[in-house]
C-alpha positions in Angstrom: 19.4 11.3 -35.6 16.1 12.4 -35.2 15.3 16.2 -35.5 13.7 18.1 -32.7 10.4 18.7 -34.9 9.9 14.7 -34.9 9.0 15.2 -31.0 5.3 15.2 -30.2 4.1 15.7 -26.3 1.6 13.7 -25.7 0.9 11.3 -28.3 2.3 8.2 -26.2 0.0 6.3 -24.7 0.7 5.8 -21.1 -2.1 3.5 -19.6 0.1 0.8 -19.1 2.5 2.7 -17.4 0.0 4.2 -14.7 -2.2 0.8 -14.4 1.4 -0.1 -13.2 2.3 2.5 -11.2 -1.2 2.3 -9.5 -0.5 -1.7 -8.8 2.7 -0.7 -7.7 1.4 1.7 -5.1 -1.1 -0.4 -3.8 1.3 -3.0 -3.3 3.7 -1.2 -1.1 0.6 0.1 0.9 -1.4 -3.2 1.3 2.1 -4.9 1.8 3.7 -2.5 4.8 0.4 -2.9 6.5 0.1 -6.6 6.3 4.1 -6.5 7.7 2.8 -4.2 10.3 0.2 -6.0 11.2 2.8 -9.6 11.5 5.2 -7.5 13.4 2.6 -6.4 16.1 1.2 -9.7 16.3 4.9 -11.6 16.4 6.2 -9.1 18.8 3.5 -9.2 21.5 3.5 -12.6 21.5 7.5 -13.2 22.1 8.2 -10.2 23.8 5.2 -9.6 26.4 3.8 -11.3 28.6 0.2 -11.0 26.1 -1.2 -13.9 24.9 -2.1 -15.6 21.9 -5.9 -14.1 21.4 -4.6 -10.2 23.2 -1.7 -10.2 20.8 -4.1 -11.8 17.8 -7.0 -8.5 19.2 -4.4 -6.0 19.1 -3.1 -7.4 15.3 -6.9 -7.2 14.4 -6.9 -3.6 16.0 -4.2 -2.5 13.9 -5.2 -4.3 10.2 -8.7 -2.7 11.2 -7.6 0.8 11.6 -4.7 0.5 9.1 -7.2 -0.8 6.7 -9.3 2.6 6.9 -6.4 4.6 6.8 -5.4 2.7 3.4 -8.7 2.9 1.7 -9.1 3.8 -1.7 -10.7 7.7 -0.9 -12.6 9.4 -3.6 -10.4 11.1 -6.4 -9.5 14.5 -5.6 -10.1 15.2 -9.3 -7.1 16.4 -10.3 
């Protein structure tokens, strides 16, 4: 069994670990907005009276303004 004085904080390296917790994170955000974005578009379609090219606008509205919402923003420095 190891002893407690075997235990160093902060000698593992964790890159790995946050590159993947970073894709991870920008997969859920790039991923909800791009089902957003479907949903808007698929629901205005079948469920309006909208058309093809107002319900395609309003999609392209939304993936517009959800894009700059998403953006990578400068680091906080933390």
């Amino acid at each position: 069994m190891a002893a407690p004085s075997d235990y160093h904080r902060g000698d593992m390296d964790i890159s790995e670990h946050t590159a993947t917790f970073h894709g991870f994170i920008a997969l859920s955000k790039w991923g909800s907005l791009a089902i957003a974005v479907a949903l808007v578009f698929v629901v205005l379609i079948f469920c309006t009276t909208a058309g093809f090219f107002q319900a395609a606008g309003a999609a392209f509205i939304v993936a517009v303004i959800g894009g700059f919402m998403l953006r990578d923003k400068p680091d906080a420095g933390h």
